[in-house]
N, C-alpha and C positions, 0 to 999 in steps of 0.2 A: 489222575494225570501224573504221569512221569514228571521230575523232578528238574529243573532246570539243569545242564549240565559245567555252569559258573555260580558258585554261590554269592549270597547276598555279601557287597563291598561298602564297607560302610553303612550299611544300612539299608542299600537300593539293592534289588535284585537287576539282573542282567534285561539288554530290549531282547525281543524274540521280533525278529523280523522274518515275514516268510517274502521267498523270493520268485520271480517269476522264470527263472530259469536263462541261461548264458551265462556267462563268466563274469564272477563273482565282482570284480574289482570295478568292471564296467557300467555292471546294475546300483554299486553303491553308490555309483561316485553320480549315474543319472538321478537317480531318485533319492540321494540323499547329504549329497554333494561331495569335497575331497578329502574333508576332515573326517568323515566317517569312513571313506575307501581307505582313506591314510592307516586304519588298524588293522584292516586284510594286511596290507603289505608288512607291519608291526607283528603281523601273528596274534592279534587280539581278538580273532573271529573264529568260531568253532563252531560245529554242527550238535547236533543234538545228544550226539554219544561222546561229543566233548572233544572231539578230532577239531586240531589246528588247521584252517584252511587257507588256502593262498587264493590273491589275485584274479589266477590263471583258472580255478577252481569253478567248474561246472556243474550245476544242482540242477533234479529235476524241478520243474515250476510245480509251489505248493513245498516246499520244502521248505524247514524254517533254521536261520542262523542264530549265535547266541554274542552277545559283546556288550559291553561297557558304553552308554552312552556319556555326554559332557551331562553335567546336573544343568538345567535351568537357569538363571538369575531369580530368584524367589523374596517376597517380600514377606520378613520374617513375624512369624504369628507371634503378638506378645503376651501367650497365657501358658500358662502351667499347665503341666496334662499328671494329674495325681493319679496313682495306684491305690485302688480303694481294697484288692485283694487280688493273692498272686500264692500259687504252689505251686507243684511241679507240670500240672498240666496245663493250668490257665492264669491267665490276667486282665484283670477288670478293672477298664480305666475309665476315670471321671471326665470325658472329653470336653476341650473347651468349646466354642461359638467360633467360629473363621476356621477350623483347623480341619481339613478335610479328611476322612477315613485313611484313604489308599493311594499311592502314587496314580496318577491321568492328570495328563494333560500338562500345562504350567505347574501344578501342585506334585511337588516327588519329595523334597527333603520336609518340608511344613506339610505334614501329614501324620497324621496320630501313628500311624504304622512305624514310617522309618525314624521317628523321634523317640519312639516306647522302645525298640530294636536296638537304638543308641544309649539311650538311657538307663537301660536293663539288661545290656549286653547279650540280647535272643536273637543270636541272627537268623532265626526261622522261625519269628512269633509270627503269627499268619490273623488275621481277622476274621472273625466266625461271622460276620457280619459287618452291616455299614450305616452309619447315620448320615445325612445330610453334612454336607461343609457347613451349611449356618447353623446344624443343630446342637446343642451341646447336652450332655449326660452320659448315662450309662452305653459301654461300648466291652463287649469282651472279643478276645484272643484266646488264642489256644498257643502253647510254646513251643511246639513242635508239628513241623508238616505234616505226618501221619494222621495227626490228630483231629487236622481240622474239618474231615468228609461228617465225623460223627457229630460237630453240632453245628455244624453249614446245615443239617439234613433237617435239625431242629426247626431252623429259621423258616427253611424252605416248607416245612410241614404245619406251620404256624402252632407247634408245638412249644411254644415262647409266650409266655403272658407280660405283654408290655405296657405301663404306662405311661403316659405322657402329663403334664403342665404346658398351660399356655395362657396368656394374658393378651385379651382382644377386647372390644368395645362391647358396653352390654345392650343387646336390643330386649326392650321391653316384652313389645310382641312377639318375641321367639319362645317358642316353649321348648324346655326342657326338662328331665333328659331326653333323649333321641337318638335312635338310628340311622345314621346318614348313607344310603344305599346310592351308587350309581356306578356307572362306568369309567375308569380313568385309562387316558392313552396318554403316553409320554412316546413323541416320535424323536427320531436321532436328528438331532439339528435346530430341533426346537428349546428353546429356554425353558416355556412353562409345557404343564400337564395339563390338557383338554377333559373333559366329563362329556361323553359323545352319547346317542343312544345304541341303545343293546342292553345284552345281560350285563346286569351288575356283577364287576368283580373287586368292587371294592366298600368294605362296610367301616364304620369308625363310630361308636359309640362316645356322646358327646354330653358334658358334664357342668355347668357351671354352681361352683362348688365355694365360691366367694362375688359379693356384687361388688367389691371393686373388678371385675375381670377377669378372675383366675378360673381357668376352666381343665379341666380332669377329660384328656383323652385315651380313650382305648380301642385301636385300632385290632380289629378280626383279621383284617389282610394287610398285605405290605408293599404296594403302589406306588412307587415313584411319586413324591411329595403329598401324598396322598390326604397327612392332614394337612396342611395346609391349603391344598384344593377344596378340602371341604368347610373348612372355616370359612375360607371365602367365598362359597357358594351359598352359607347361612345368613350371609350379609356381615359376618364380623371375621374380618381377616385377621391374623395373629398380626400385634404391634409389631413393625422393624421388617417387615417382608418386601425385599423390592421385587418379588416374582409376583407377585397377587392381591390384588385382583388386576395391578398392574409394573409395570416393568419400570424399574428405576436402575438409573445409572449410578453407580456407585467406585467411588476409585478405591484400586488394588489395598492401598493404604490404612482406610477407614474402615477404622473399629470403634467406632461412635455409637452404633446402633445395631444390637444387638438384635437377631429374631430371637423374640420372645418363647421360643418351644425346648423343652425341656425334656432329655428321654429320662423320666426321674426313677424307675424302678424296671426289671427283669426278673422273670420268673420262672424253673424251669426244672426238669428230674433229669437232673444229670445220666447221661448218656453211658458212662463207663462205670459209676461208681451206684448209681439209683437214688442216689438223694437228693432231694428237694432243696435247692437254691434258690437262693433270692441275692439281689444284690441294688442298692439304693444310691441315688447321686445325692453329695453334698454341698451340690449347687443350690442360691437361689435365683429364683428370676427379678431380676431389675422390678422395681418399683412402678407405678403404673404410670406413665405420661401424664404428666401435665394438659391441663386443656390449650395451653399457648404452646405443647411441644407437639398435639393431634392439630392442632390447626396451621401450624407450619409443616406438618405431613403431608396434610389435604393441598396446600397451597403448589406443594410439589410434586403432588398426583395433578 
C-alpha cells in the first residue's frame, strides 16, 4: 500500500476519508459536519499525491482525501507499556491489559501504537500484529514502513509460535490436554464471536498446567477472540471477561478487573536476517480470585 501522503503528527497518522464525489466542502460539511469542512477551506485537506485541495474541489466518487482529524476525549490508560527489546528494525513491547493495539474507534492516543511512537520517537513504527485491548503481553512492531509486509506475512501464515497464560475455573471433569476445533465467526457489529457449524477454522491447543487455574494456551489459528471463545465453550471462561460466556457492562474507567489472558511468549525465524527469536513477557497474571470475589462475579452474571 502506497504511503500516506501526511505523515504521522504527533503520533496519529492522518483520517483517509474516501468521498462519494461533488464538491468537496459540501460533502464534508454533510457527512461530517463544519469543523471538518472548516480544513478544506484551511488548506488542511489533500489528495493522495498530497495536492492541497479547496472547497470548490471535485473528486471522482471512490476517491480518497487525507487530513488531520480533532483527537478524541480518551480516558487515559494507567499502565506502562515497557520495551522488552528494540534495534534498528524492530520493537517488542510488554503491552499492558486496557491498552488497545491500534488507533479505531474512541481509542487513537491510549493505544500501544501511538504511545510507543511518542515514547520512542518512530514516527513510522507500524504493528506487525494485534492483541485484544483486554489482552496484555507480548506485541511486536517493526520501525519502519517498509518493513512491516515482511512479518505481517508471518502472522498471516501462522508462521509465529505463540503462547499464551490464562487463569479460569478448574472443572474436574474436563480432560486435558485437548484440541479445541470449531468454527469462529466474529460479524461487524457484533461484540462477541459465535462457534457456528461448518468447517473448523479455528484450533487452540489447551493446557492446565497449575490446579490453581493456570492454563497454557496455544492457538494454531488466529480468530477474533478465539481463545476466549474457546474457554468458554469448555465451561471455564478466562477470570475478568465481560464478553463470555456473557456481556458485562463495564465503565470506560475501570481498571479493577483485569482479563486474566496473557500473550506470554513469541516465536519465530526472522524474516530478513534467518534467526530464530524468541521473545517473553514479564508480566504476571493476577492471583487467582477469591471464592467471595467468583461469587460476586456470578451474582453479576
Amino acid at each position: 500500500m502506497r504511503p500516506p501522503p501526511l505523515p504521522p503528527r504527533d503520533g496519529v497518522g492522518p483520517a483517509r476519508l474516501r468521498v462519494f464525489g461533488g464538491p468537496l466542502g459540501d460533502e464534508l460539511t454533510s457527512r461530517f459536519g463544519p469543523a471538518v469542512a472548516a480544513k478544506a477551506i484551511a488548506g488542511e485537506v489533500v489528495d493522495q499525491r498530497g495536492v492541497v485541495l479547496d472547497p470548490a474541489t471535485v473528486l471522482p466518487a471512490g476517491a480518497h482525501v487525507y487530513l488531520y482529524r480533532e483527537l478524541p476525549d480518551e480516558v487515559p490508560v494507567p499502565f506502562d507499556i515497557p520495551v522488552l527489546y528494540q534495534d534498528e528494525n524492530l520493537v517488542v513491547a510488554d503491552k499492558p491489559h486496557f491498552l488497545a493495539t491500534m488507533p479505531r474507534g474512541v481509542h487513537v492516543a491510549q493505544t500501544a501504537l501511538v504511545r510507543l511512537r511518542r515514547q520512542l520517537g518512530l514516527p513510522e513504527l507500524s504493528a506487525a500484529h494485534r492483541l485484544d485491548r483486554l489482552t496484555a503481553g507480548v506485541l511486536l512492531f517493526t520501525t519502519r514502513r517498509e518493513l512491516r509486509g515482511a512479518y505481517q506475512t508471518l502472522f498471516a501464515r501462522s508462521a509465529v509460535d505463540k503462547t499464551y497464560l490464562a487463569r479460569a475455573a478448574v472443572a474436574p471433569d474436563l480432560e486435558l490436554p485437548r484440541l479445541v476445533r470449531s468454527r469462529i465467526v466474529k460479524r461487524r457489529g457484533n461484540f462477541q464471536a459465535t462457534e457456528e457449524p461448518g468447517p473448523p477454522n479455528a484450533e487452540t491447543v489447551v493446557e492446565l498446567i497449575s490446579q490453581d487455574g493456570l492454563y497454557r494456551l496455544t492457538p494454531r489459528t488466529g480468530r477474533t477472540h478465539q481463545l476466549r471463545v474457546h474457554m468458554a465453550s469448555l465451561g471455564v471462561p478466562i477470570y475478568g471477561d465481560p464478553l463470555y460466556p456473557d456481556i458485562l457492562e463495564v465503565a470506560a474507567d475501570d481498571f479493577s478487573t483485569p482479563l486474566q489472558l496473557l500473550a506470554e511468549r513469541i516465536e519465530f525465524d526472522d524474516p530478513l536476517s534467518g534467526a530464530r527469536l524468541s521473545f517473553v513477557s514479564d508480566r504476571q497474571l493476577p492471583t487467582p480470585p477469591t471464592s467471595a470475589a467468583l461469587d460476586a462475579g456470578a451474582d453479576q452474571r
